[in-house]
N, CA, C and O atoms as a GROMACS GRO file, in nm:
protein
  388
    1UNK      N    1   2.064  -0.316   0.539
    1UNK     CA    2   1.938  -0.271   0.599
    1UNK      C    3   1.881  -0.379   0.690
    1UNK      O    4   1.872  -0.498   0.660
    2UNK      N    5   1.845  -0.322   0.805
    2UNK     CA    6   1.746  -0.406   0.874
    2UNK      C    7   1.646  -0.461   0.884
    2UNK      O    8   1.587  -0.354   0.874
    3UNK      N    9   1.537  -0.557   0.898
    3UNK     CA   10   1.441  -0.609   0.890
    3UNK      C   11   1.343  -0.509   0.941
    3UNK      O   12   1.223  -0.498   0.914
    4UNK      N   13   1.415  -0.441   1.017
    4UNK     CA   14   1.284  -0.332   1.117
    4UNK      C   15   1.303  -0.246   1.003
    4UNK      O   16   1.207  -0.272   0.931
    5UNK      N   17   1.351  -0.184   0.964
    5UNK     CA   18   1.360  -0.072   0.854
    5UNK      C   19   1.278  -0.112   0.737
    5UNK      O   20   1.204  -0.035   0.676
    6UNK      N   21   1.298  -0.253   0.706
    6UNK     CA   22   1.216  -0.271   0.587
    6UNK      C   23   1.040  -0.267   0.607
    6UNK      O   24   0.956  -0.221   0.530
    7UNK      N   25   1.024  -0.323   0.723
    7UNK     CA   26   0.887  -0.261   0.744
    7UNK      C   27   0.810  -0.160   0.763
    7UNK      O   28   0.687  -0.161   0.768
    8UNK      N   29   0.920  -0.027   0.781
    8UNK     CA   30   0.857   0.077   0.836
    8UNK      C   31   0.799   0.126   0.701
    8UNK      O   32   0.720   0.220   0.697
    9UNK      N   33   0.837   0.066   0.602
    9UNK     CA   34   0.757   0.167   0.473
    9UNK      C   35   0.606   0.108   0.410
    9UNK      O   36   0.525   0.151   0.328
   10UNK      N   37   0.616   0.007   0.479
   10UNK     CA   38   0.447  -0.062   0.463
   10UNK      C   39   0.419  -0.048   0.603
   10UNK      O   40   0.491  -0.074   0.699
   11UNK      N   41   0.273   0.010   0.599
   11UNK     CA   42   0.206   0.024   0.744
   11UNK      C   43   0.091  -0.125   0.708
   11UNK      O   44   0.102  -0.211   0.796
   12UNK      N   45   0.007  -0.155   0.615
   12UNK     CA   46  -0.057  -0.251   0.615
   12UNK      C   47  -0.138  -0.259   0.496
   12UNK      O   48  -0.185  -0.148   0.473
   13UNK      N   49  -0.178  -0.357   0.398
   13UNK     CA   50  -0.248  -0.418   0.310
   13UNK      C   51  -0.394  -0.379   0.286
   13UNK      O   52  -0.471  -0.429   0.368
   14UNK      N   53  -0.456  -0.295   0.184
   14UNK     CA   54  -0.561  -0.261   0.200
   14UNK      C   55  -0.639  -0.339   0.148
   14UNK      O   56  -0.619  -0.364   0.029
   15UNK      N   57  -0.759  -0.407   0.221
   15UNK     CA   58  -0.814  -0.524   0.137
   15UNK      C   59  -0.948  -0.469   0.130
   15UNK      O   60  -1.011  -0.466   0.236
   16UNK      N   61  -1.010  -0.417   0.010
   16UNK     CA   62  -1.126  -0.382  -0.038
   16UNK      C   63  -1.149  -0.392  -0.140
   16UNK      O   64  -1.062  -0.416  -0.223
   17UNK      N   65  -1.305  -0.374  -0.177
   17UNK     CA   66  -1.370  -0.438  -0.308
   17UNK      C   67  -1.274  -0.414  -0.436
   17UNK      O   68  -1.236  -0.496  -0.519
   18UNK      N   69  -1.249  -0.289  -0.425
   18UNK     CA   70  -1.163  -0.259  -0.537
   18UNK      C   71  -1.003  -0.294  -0.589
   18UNK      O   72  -0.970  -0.307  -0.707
   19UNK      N   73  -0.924  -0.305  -0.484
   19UNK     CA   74  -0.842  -0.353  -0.408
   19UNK      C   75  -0.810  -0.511  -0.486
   19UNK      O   76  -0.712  -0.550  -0.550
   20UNK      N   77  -0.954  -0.585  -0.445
   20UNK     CA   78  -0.920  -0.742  -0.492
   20UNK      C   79  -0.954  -0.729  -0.621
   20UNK      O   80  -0.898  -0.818  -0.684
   21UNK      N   81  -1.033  -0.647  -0.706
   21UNK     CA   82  -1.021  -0.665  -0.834
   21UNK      C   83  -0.930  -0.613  -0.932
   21UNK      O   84  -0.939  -0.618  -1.054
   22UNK      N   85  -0.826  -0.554  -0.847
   22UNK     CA   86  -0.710  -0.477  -0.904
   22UNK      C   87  -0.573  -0.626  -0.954
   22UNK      O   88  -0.488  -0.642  -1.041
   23UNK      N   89  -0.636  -0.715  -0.816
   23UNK     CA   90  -0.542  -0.807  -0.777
   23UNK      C   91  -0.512  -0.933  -0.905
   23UNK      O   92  -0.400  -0.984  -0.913
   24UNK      N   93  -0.609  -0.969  -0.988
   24UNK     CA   94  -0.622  -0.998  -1.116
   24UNK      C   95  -0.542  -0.943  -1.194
   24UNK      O   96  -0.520  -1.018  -1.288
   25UNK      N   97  -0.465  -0.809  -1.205
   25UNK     CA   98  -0.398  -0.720  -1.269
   25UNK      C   99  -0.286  -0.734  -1.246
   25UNK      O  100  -0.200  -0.673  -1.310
   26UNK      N  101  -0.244  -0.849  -1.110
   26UNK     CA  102  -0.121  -0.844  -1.040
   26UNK      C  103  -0.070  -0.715  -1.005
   26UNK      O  104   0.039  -0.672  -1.042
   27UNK      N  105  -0.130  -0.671  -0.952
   27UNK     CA  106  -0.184  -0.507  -0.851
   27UNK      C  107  -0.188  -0.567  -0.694
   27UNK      O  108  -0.250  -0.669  -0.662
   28UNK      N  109  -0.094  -0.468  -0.587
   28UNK     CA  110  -0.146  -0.488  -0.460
   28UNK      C  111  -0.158  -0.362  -0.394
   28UNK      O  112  -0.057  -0.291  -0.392
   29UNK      N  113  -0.238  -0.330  -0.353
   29UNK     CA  114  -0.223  -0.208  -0.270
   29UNK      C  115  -0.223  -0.176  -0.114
   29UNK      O  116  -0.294  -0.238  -0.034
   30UNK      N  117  -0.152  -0.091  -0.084
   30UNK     CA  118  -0.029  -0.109   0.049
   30UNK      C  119  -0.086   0.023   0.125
   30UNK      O  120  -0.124   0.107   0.043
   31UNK      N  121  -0.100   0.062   0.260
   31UNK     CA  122  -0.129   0.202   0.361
   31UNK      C  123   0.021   0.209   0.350
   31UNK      O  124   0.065   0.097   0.374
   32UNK      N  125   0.119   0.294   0.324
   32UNK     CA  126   0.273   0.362   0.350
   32UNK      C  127   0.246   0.500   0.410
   32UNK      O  128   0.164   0.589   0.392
   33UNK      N  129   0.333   0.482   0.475
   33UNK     CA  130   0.358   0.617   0.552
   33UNK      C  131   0.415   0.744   0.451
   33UNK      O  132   0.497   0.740   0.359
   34UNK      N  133   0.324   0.872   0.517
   34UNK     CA  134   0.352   1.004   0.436
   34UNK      C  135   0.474   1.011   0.406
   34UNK      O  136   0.494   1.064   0.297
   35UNK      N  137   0.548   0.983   0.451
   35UNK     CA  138   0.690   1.037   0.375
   35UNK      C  139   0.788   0.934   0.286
   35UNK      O  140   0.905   0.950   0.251
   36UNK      N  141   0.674   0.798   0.256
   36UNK     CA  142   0.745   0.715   0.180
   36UNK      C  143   0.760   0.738  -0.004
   36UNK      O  144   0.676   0.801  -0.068
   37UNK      N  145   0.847   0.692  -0.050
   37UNK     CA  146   0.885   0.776  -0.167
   37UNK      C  147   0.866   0.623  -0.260
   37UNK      O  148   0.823   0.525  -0.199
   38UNK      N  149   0.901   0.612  -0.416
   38UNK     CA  150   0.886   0.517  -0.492
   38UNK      C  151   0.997   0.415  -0.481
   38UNK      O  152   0.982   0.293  -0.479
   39UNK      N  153   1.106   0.478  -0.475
   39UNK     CA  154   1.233   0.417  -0.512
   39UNK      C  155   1.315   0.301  -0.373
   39UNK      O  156   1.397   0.210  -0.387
   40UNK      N  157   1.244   0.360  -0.239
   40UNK     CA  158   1.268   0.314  -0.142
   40UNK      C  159   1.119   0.145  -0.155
   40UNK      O  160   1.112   0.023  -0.143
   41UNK      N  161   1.042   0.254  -0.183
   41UNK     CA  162   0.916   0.125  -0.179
   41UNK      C  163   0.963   0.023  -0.258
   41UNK      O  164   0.948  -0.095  -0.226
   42UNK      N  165   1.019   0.060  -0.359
   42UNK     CA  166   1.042  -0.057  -0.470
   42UNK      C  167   1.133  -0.139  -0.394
   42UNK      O  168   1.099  -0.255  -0.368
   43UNK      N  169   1.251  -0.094  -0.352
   43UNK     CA  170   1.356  -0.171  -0.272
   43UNK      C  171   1.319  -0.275  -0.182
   43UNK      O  172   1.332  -0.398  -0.188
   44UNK      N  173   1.259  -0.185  -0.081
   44UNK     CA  174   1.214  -0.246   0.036
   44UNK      C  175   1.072  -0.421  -0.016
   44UNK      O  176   1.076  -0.534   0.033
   45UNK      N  177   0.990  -0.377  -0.104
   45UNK     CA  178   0.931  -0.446  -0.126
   45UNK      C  179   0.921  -0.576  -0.188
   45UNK      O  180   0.831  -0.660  -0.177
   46UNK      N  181   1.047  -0.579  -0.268
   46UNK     CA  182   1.121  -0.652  -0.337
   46UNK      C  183   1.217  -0.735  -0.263
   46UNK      O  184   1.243  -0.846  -0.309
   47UNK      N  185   1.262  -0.705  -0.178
   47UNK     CA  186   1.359  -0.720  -0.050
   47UNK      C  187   1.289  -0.835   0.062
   47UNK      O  188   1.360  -0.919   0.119
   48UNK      N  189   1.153  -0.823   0.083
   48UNK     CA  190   1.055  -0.847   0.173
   48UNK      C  191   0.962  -0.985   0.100
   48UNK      O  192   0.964  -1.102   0.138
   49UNK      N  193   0.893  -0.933  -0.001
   49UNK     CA  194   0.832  -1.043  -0.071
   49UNK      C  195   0.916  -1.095  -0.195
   49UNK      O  196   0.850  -1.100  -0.299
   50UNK      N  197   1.023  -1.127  -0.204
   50UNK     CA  198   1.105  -1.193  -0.321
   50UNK      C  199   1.037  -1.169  -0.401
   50UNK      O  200   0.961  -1.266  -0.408
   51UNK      N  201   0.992  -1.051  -0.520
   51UNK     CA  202   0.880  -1.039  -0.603
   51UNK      C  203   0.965  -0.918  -0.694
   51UNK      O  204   1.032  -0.840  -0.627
   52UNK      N  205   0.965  -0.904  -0.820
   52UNK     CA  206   1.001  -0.797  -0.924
   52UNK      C  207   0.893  -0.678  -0.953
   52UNK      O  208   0.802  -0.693  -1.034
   53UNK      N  209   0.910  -0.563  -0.884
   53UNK     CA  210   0.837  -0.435  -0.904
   53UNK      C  211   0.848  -0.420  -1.057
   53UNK      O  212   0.950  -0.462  -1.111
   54UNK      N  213   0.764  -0.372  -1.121
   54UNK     CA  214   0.759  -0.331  -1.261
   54UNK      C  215   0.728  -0.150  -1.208
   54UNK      O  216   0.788  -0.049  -1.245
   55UNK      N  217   0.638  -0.162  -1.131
   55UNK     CA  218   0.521  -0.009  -1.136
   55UNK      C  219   0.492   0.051  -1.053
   55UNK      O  220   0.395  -0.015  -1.016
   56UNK      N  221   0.499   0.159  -0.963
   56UNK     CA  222   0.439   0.212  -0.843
   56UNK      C  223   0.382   0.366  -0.886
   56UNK      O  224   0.416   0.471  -0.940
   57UNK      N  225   0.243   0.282  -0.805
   57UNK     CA  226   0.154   0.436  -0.843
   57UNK      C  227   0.116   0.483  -0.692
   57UNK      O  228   0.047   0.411  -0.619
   58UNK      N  229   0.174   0.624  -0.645
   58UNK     CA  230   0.142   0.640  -0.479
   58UNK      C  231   0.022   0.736  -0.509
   58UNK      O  232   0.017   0.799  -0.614
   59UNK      N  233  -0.058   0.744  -0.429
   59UNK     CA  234  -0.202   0.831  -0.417
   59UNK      C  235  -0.185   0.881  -0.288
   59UNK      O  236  -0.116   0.824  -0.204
   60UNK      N  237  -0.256   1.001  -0.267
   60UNK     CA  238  -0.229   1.102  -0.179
   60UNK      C  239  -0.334   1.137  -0.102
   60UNK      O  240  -0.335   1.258  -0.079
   61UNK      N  241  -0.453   1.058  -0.036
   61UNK     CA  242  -0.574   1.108  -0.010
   61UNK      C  243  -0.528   1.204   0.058
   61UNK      O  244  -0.407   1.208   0.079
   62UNK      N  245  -0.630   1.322   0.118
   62UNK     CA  246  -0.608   1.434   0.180
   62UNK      C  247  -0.734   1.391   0.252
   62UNK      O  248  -0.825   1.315   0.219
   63UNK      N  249  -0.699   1.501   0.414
   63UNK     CA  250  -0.812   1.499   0.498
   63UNK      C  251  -0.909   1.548   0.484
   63UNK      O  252  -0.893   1.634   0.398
   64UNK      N  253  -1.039   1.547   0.529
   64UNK     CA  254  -1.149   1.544   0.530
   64UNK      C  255  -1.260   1.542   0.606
   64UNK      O  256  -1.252   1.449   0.686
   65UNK      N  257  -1.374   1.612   0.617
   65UNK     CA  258  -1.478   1.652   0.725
   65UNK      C  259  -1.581   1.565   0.681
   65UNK      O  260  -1.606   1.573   0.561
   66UNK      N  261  -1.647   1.484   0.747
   66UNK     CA  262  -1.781   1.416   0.743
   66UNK      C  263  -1.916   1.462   0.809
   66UNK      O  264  -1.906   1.582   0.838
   67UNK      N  265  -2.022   1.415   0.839
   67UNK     CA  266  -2.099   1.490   0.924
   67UNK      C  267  -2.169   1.362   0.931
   67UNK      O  268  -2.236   1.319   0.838
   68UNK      N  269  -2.152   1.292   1.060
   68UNK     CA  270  -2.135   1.177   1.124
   68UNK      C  271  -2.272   1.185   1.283
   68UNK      O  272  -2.250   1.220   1.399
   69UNK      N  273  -2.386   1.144   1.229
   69UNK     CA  274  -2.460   1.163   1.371
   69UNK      C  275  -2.479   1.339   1.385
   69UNK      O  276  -2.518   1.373   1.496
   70UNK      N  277  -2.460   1.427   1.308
   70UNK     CA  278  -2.520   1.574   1.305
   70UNK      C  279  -2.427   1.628   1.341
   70UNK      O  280  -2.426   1.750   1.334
   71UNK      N  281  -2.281   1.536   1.409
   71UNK     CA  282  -2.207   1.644   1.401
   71UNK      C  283  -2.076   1.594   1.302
   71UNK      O  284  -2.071   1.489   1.238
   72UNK      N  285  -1.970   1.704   1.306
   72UNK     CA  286  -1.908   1.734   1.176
   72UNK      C  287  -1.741   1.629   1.249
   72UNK      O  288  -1.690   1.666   1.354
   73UNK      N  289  -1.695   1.529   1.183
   73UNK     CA  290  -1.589   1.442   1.220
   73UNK      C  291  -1.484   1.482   1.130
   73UNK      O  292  -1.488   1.528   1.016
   74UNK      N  293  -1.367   1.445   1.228
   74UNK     CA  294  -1.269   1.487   1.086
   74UNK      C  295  -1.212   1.351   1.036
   74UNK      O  296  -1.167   1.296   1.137
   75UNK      N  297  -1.192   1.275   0.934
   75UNK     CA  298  -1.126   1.196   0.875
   75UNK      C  299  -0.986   1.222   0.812
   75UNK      O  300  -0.952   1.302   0.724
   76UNK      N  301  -0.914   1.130   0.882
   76UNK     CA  302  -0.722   1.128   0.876
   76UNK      C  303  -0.727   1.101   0.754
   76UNK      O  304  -0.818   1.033   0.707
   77UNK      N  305  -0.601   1.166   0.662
   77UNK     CA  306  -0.574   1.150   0.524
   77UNK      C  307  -0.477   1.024   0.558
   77UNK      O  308  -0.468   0.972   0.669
   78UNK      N  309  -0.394   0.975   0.422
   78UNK     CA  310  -0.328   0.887   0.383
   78UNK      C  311  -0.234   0.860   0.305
   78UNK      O  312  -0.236   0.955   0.226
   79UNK      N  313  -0.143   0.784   0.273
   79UNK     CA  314  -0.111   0.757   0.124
   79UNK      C  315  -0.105   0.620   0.085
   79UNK      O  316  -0.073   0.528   0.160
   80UNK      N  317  -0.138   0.612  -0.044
   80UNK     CA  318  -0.157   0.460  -0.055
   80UNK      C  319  -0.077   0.424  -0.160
   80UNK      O  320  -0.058   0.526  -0.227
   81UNK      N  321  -0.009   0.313  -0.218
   81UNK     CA  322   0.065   0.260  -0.304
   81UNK      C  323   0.013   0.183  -0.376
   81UNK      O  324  -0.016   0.084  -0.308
   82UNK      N  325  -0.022   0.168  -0.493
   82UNK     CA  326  -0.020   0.032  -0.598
   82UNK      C  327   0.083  -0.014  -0.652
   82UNK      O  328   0.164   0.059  -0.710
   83UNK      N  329   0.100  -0.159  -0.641
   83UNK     CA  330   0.219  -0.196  -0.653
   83UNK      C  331   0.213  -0.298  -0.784
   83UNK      O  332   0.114  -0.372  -0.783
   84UNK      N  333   0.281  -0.309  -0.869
   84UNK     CA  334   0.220  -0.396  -0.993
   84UNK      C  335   0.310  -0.496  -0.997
   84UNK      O  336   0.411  -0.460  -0.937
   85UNK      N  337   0.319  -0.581  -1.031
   85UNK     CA  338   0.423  -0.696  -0.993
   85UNK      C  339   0.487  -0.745  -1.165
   85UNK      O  340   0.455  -0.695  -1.272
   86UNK      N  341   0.582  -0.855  -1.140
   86UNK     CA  342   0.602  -0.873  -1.272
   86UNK      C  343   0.486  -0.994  -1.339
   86UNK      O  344   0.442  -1.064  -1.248
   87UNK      N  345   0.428  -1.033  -1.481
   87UNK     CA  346   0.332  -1.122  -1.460
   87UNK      C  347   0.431  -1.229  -1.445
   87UNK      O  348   0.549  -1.245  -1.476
   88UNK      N  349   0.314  -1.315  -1.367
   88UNK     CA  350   0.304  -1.472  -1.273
   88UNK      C  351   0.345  -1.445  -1.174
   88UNK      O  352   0.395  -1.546  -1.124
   89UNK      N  353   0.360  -1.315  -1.078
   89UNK     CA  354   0.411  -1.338  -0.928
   89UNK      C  355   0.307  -1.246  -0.873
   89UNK      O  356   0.241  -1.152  -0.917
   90UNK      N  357   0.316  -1.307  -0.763
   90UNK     CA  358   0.180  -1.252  -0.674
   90UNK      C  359   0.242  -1.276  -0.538
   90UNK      O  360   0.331  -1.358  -0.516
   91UNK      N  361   0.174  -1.178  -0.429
   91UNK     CA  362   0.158  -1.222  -0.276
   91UNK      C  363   0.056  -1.222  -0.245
   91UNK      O  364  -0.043  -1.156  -0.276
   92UNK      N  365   0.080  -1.319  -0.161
   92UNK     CA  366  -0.013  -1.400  -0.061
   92UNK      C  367  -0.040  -1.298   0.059
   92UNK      O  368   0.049  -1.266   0.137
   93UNK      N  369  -0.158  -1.255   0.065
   93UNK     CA  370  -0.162  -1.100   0.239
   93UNK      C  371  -0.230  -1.190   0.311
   93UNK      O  372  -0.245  -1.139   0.422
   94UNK      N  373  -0.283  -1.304   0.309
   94UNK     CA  374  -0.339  -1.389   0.385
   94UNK      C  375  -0.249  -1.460   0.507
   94UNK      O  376  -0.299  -1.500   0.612
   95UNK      N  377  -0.120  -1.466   0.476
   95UNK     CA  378   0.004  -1.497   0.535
   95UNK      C  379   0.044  -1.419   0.650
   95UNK      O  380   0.087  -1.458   0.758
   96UNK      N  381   0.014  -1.266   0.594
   96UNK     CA  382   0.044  -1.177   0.693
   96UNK      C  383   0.214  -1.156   0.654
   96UNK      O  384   0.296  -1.218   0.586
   97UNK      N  385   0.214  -1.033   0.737
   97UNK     CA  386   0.347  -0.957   0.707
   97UNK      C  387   0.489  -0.952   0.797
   97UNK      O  388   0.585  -0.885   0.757
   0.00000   0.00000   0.00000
């Protein structure tokens, strides 16, 4: 596999409140593209950050209407990954990808 291939299944690092307190848990959570699956994530991720997957939990937000300034916006769905690591290993997203 290629280096370009291994990236296409992480789009980017979600860093929010919840996010960093997951990170204590040795939890990271990842934006992947809709059609990424567990078994590839595990590969690829493992492959990328020298790190032992134990766990992947993918979440499925769905799209969504807001009402933004009186009128009605649509908000892009997603999928997101939690990734649990083995304990004592962690990445660094400060590094960049």
């Amino acid at each position: 596999m290629n280096k370009i291939h291994l990236y296409d299944k992480i789009l980017s690092p979600m860093v929010t409140e919840k996010s960093t307190n997951l990170s204590e848990l040795n939890k990271i959570v990842f934006k992947v593209p809709n059609r990424a699956n567990k078994k590839n994530l595990k590969k690829n991720i493992e492959k990328i950050f020298k790190v032992n997957v134990t766990k992947i939990n993918i979440i499925n937000k769905q799209n969504r209407t807001k009402i933004t300034r009186g009128k009605k916006v649509k908000v892009s769905g997603f999928k997101k990954a939690i990734i649990t690591l083995k304990k004592g290993q962690s990445i660094d997203l400060t590094t960049g990808i």
